[in-house]
GUMIPA-81743 format. One record per residue (C-alpha): x, y, z; residue in three letters. Coordinates in nm, 4 decimals, m for minus. Example, Ala and Ser with C-alpha at 12.3 -4.5 7.8 and 13.67 -1.06 7.14 Angstrom:
% GUMIPA-81743
1.2300 / m0.4500 / 0.7800 / ALA
1.3670 / m0.1060 / 0.7140 / SER
***
This chain:
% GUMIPA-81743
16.9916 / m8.3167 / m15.7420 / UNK
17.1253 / m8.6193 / m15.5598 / UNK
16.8299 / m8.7750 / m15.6612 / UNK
16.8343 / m8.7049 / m16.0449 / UNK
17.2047 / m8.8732 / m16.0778 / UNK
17.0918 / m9.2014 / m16.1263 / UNK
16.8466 / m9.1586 / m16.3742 / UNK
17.1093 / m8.9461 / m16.5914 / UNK
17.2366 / m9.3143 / m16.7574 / UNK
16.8965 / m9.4129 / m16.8580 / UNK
16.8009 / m9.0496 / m17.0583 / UNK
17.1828 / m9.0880 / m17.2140 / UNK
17.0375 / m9.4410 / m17.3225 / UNK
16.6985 / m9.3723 / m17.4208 / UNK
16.8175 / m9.0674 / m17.6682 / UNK
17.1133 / m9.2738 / m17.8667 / UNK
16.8285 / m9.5036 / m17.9177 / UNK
16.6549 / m9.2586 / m18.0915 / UNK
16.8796 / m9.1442 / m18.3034 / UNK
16.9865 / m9.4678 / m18.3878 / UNK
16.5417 / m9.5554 / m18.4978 / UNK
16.5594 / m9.2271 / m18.6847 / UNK
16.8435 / m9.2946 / m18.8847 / UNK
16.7751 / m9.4859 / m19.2915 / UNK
16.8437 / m9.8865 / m19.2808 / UNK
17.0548 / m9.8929 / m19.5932 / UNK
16.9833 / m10.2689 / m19.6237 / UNK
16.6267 / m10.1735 / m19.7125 / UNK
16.5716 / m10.0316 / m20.0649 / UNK
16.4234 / m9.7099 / m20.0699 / UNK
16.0205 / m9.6492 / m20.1601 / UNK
15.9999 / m9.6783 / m20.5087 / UNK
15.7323 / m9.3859 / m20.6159 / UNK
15.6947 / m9.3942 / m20.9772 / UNK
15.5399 / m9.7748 / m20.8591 / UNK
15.3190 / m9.5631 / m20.6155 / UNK
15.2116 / m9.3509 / m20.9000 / UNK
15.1446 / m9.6141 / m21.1725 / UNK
14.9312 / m9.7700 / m20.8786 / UNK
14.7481 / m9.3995 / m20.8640 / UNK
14.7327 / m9.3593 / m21.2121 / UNK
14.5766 / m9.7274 / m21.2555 / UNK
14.3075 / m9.6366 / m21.0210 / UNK
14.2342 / m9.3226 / m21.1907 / UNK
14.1529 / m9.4469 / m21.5430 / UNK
13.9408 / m9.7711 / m21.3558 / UNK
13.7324 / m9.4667 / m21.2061 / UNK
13.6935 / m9.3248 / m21.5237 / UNK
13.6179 / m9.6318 / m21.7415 / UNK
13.3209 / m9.6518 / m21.4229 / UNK
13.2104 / m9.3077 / m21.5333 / UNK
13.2085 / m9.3803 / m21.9388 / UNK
12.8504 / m9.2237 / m22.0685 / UNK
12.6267 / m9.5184 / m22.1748 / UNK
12.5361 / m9.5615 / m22.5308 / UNK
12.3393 / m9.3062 / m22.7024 / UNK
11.9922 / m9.5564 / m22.7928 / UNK
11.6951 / m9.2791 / m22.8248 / UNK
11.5028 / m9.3632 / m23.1785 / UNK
11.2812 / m9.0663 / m23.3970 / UNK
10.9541 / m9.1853 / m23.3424 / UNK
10.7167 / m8.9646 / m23.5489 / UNK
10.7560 / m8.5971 / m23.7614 / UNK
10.5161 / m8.3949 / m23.8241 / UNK
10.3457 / m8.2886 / m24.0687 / UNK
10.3787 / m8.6948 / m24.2453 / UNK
10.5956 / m8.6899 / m24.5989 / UNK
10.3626 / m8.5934 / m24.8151 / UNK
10.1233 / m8.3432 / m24.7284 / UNK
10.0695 / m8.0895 / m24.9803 / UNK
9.8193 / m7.8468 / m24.7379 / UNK
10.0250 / m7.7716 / m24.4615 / UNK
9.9439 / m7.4050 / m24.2637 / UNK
10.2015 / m7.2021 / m24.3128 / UNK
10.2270 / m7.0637 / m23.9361 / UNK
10.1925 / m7.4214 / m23.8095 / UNK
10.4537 / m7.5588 / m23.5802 / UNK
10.6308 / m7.8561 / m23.6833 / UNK
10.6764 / m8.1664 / m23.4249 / UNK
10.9717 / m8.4309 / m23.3839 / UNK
10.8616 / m8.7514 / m23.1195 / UNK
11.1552 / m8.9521 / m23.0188 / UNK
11.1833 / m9.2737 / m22.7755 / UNK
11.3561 / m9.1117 / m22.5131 / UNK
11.5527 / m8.7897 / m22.4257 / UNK
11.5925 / m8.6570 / m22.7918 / UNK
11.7684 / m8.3319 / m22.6864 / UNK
12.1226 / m8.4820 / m22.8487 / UNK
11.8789 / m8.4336 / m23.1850 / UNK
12.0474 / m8.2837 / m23.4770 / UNK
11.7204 / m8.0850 / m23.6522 / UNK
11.7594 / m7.9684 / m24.0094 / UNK
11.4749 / m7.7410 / m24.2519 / UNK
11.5160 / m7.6735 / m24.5732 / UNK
11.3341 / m7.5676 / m24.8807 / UNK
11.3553 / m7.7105 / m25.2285 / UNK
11.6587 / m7.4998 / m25.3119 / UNK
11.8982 / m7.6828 / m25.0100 / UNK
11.8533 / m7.2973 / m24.8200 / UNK
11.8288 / m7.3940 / m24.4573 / UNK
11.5012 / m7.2232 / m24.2654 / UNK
11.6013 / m7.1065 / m23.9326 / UNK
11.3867 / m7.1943 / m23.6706 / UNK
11.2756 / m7.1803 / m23.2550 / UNK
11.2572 / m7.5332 / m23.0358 / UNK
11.0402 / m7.5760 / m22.7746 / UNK
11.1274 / m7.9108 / m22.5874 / UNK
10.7983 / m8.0988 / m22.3861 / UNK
10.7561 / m8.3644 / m22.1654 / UNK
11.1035 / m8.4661 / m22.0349 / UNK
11.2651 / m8.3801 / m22.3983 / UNK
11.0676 / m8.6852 / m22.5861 / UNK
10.8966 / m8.4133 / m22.7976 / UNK
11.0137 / m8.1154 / m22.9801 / UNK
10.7766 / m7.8142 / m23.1919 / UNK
11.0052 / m7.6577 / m23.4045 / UNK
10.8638 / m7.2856 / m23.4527 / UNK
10.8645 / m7.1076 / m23.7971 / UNK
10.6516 / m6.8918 / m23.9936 / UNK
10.7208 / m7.0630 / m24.3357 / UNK
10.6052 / m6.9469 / m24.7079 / UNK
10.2847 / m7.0344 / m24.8706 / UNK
10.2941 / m7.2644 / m25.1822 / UNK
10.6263 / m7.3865 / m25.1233 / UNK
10.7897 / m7.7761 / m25.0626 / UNK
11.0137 / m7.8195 / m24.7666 / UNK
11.1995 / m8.1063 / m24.6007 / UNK
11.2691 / m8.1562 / m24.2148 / UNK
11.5247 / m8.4341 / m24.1321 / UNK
11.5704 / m8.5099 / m23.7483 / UNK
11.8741 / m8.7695 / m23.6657 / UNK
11.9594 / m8.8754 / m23.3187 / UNK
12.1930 / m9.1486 / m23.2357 / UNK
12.1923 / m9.4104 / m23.5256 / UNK
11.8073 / m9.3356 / m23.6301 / UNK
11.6885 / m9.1011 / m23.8725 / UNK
11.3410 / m8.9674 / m24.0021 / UNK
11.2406 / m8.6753 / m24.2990 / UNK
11.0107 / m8.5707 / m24.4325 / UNK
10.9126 / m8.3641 / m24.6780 / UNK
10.5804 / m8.1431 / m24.7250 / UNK
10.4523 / m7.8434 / m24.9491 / UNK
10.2374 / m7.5349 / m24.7933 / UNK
9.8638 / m7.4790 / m24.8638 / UNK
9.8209 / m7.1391 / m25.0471 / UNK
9.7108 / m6.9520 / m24.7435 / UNK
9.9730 / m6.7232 / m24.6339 / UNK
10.0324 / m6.5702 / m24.9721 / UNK
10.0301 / m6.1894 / m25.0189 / UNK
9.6836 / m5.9972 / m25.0416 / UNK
9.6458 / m5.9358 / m25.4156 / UNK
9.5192 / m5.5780 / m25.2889 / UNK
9.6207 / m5.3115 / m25.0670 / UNK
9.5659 / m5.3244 / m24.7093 / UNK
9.4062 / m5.0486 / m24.7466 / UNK
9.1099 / m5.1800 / m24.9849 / UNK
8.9908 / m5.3950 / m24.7516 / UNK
8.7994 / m5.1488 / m24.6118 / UNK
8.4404 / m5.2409 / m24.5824 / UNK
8.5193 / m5.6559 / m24.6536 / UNK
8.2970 / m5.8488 / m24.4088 / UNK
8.3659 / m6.1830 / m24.3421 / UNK
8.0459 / m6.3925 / m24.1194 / UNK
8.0996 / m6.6894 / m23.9361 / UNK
7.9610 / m6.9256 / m23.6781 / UNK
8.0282 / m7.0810 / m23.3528 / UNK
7.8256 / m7.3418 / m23.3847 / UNK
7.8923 / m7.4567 / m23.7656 / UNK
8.2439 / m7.2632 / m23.8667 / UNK
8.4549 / m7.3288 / m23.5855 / UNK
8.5552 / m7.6191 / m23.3084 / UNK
8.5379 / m7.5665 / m22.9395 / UNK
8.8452 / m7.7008 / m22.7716 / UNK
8.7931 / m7.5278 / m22.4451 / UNK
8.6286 / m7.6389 / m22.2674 / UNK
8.4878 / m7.9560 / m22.4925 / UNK
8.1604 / m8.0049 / m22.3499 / UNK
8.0220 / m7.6782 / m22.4351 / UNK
8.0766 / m7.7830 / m22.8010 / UNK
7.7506 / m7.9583 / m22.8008 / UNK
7.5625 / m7.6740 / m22.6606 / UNK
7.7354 / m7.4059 / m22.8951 / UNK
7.5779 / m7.6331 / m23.1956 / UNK
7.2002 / m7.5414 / m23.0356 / UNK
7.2254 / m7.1861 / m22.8875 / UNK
7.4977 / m7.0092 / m23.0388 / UNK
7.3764 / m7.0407 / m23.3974 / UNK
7.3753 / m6.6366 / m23.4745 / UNK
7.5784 / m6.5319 / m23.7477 / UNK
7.9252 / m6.3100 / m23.6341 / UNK
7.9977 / m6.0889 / m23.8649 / UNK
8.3904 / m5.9182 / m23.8830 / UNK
8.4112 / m5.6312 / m24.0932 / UNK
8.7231 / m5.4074 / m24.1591 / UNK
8.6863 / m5.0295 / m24.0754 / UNK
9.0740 / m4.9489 / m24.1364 / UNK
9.3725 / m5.0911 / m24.2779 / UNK
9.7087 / m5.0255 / m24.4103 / UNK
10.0707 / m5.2061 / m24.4208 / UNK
10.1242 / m5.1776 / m24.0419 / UNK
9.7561 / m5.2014 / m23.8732 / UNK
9.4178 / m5.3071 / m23.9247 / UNK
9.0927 / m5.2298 / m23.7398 / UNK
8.8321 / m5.4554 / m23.7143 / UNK
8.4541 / m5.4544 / m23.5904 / UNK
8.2444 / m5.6997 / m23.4818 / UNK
7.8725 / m5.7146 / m23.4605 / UNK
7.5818 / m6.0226 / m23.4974 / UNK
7.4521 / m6.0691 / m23.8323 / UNK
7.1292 / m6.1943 / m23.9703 / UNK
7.0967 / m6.4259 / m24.2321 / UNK
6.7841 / m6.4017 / m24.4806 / UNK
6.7069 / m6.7120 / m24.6179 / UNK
6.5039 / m6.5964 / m24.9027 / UNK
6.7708 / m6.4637 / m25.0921 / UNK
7.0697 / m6.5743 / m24.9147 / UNK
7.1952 / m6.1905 / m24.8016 / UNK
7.3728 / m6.0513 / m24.4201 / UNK
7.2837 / m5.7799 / m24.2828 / UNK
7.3978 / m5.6412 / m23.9501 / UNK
7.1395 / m5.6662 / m23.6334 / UNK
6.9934 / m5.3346 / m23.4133 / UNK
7.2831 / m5.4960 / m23.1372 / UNK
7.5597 / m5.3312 / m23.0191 / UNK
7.8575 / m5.3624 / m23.2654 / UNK
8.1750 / m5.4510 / m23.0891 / UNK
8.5413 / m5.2707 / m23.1843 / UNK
8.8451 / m5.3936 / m23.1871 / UNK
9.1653 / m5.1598 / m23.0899 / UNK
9.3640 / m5.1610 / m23.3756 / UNK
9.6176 / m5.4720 / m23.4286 / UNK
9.9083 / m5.5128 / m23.5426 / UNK
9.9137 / m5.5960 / m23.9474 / UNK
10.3171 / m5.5950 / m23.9856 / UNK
10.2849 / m5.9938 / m24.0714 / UNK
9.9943 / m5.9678 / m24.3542 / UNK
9.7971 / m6.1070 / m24.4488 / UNK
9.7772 / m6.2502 / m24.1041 / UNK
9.5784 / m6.0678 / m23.8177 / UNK
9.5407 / m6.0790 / m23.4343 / UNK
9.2972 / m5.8684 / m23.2354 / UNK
9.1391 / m5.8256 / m22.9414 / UNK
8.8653 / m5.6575 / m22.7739 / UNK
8.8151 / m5.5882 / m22.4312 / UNK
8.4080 / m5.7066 / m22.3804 / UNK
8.2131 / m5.8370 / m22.6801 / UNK
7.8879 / m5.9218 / m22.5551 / UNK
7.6860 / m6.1524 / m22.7847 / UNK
7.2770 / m6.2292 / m22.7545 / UNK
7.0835 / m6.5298 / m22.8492 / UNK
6.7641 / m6.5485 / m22.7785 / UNK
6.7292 / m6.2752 / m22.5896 / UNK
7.0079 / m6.3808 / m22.3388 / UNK
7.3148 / m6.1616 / m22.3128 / UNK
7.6533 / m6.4027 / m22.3428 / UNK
7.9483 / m6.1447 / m22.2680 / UNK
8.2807 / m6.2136 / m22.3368 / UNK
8.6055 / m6.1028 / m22.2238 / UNK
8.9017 / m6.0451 / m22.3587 / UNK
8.7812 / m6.1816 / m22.6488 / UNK
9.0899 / m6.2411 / m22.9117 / UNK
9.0766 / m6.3075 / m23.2929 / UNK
9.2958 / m6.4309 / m23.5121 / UNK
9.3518 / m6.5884 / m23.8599 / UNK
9.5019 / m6.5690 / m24.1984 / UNK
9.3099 / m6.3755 / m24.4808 / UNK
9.3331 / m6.5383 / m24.8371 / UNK
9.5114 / m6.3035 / m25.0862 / UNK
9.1627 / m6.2228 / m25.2593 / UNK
8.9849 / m6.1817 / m24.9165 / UNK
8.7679 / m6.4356 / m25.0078 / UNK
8.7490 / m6.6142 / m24.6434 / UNK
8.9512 / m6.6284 / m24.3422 / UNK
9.1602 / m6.9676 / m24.2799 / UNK
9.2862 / m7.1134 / m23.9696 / UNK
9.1368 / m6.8742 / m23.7390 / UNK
9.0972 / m6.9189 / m23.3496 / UNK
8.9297 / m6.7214 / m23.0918 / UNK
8.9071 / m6.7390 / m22.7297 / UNK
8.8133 / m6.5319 / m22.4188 / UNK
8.6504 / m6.5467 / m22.0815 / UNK
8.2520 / m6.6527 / m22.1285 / UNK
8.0550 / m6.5083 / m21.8689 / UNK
7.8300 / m6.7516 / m21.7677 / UNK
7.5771 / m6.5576 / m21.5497 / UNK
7.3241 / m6.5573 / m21.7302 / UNK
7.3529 / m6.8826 / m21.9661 / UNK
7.1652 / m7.1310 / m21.6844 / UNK
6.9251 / m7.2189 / m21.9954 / UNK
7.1872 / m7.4099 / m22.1780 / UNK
7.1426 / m7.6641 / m21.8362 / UNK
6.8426 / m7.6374 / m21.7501 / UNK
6.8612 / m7.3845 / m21.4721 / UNK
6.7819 / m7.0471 / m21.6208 / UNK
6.7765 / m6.8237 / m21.2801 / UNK
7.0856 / m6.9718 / m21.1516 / UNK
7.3955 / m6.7873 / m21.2376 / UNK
7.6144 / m7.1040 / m21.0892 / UNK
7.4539 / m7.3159 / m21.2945 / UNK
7.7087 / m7.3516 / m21.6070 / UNK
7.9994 / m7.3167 / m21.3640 / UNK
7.8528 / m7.6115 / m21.1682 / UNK
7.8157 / m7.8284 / m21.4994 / UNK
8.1624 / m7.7450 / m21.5526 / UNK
8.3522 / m7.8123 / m21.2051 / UNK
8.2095 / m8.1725 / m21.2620 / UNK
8.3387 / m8.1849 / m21.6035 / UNK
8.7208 / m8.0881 / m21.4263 / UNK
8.6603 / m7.7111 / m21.5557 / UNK
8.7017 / m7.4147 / m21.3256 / UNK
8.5671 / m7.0825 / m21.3642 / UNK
8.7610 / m6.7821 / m21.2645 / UNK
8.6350 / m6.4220 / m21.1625 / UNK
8.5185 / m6.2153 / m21.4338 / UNK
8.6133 / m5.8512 / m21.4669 / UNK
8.3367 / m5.7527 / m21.1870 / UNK
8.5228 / m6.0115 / m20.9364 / UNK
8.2007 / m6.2239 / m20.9914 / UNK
8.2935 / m6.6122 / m20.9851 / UNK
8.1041 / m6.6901 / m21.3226 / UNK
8.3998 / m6.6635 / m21.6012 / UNK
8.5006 / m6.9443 / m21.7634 / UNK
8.7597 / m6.9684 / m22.0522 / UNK
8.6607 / m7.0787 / m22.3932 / UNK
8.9080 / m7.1013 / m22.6941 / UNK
8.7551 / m7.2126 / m23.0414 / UNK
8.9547 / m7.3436 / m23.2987 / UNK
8.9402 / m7.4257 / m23.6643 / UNK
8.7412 / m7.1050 / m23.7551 / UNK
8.6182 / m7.0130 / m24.0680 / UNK
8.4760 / m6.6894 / m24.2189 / UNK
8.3533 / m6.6266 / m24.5596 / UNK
8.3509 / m6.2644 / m24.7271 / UNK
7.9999 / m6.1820 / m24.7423 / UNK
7.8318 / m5.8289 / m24.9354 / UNK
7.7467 / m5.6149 / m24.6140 / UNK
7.9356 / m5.3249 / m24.4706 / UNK
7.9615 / m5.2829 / m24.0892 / UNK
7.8333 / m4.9702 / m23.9714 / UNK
7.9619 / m4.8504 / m23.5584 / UNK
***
């Protein structure tokens, strides 16, 4: 304790001169915070003028189909291009009465491209306008008669057979390289024949055809027919089928295909089939001939993995399947009736 007492004067000290630091200078004016907040507020709307969107500059570039066209496919899609990321687009359809058509978008590579999807009426004129930023494009088009209701029916199409051919009547897309080939070996008539039909469904069957030249007449070949399970018919007169295997011969060589789908738009007297396209898994097995390599069941699958193609495993989980999709098909009513 004797020891403390001298240090007592120093503590006394140390604490008035604390009090005395903690205690306002009222010579000094006090913090002025609405400056403070100005000074916030000033570097809040800098940050946002930093942040301000840039200038909307994308330009319509193309529509399709061009202003115009007077045979436009009913069920095809329509297409806006733009410059740059047109998804700001404002899209408009209408018919020649000012009704607007509603309509699907489906946006493609990086939003530069848009298909607007519509089933749309036959014989009638439409206009699309597209506007994005400060450009603008229309256009304005009229339907091909296709699409128009069957003058008929459903049900008396019963026994109508329509014949076409791979390598004349139709386009192969997929892959492209077997379009030349298709032009020499797949030359047989197809002939489509309706077995069934009413406002709902329609049932189809397939078989090869031959064609006499003496007197320009179809009738069906000793082959196989092929049947379709019955499709839907709700959105007459357009059709889509598909059969599980149709297997096709030329030549004596078996060309099966799987999965093999069919669709297209019947004119409203069933006089032809417009706009059709077919595809399906080609089983190239036994098609070596087409190359040059008839006992090779690679061979065509070869040909194609140096054209970029692949094949795929067929049904059998055989390596030889390769997927074909024609395009552009057209079938003409001719005076046969498919028998199963």
């Amino acid at each position: 304790m004797m020891r403390l007492a001298p240090l007592l004067p120093l503590l006394l000290l140390a604490a008035c001169k604390h009090d005395k630091d903690s205690t306002p200078n009222e010579s000094q004016p006090p913090v002025d915070d609405s400056a403070v907040d100005s000074q916030n507020t000033q570097d809040s709307d800098s940050t946002k003028d930093t942040d301000t969107a840039l200038p909307c500059t994308a330009s319509v570039l193309t529509v399709s189909p061009e202003t115009g066209t007077t045979e436009f496919y009913y069920r095809e899609p329509l297409v806006v291009s733009f410059d740059g990321d047109g998804s700001a687009a404002v899209l408009s359809l209408t018919d020649a009465s000012g009704t607007d058509i509603p309509f699907s978008r489906t946006w493609a590579d990086g939003n530069v491209q848009v298909q607007l999807d519509v089933i749309l009426s036959a014989d009638t004129t439409y206009t699309l306008n597209a506007q994005v930023c400060e450009s603008t494009l229309s256009t304005a088009f009229t339907t091909s008669h296709l699409g128009a209701p069957l003058q008929m029916d459903p049900g008396s199409l019963v026994g109508t057979t329509w014949e076409f051919r791979l390598s004349d009547d139709a386009t192969i897309t997929e892959p492209v390289f077997l379009e030349p080939l298709a032009a020499t070996y797949v030359t047989t008539p197809l002939l489509i024949g309706v077995t069934a039909a009413d406002a709902t469904m329609i049932d189809l069957l397939g078989a090869l055809g031959i064609y006499n030249q003496s007197n320009g007449t179809y009738s069906q070949s000793n082959e196989v027919p092929w049947d379709f399970p019955p499709a839907d018919f709700t959105q007459s007169p357009f059709f889509a089928a598909t059969a599980p295997l149709v297997t096709l011969s030329y030549n004596g060589i078996d060309i099966p295909i799987e999965q093999f789908h069919l669709e297209g738009t019947i004119a409203d007297d069933a006089s032809f089939i417009g706009e059709g396209k077919a595809w399906g898994y080609l089983d190239t097995r036994y098609a070596g001939v087409w190359v040059a390599r008839p006992d090779d069941p690679a061979a065509v699958c070869d040909v194609a993995s140096s054209a970029g193609v692949s094949c795929v495993p067929c049904l059998d989980s055989e390596p030889y399947c390769m997927f074909i999709r024609a395009e552009e098909v057209h079938a003409t009513r001719v005076g046969v009736v498919l028998l199963p």
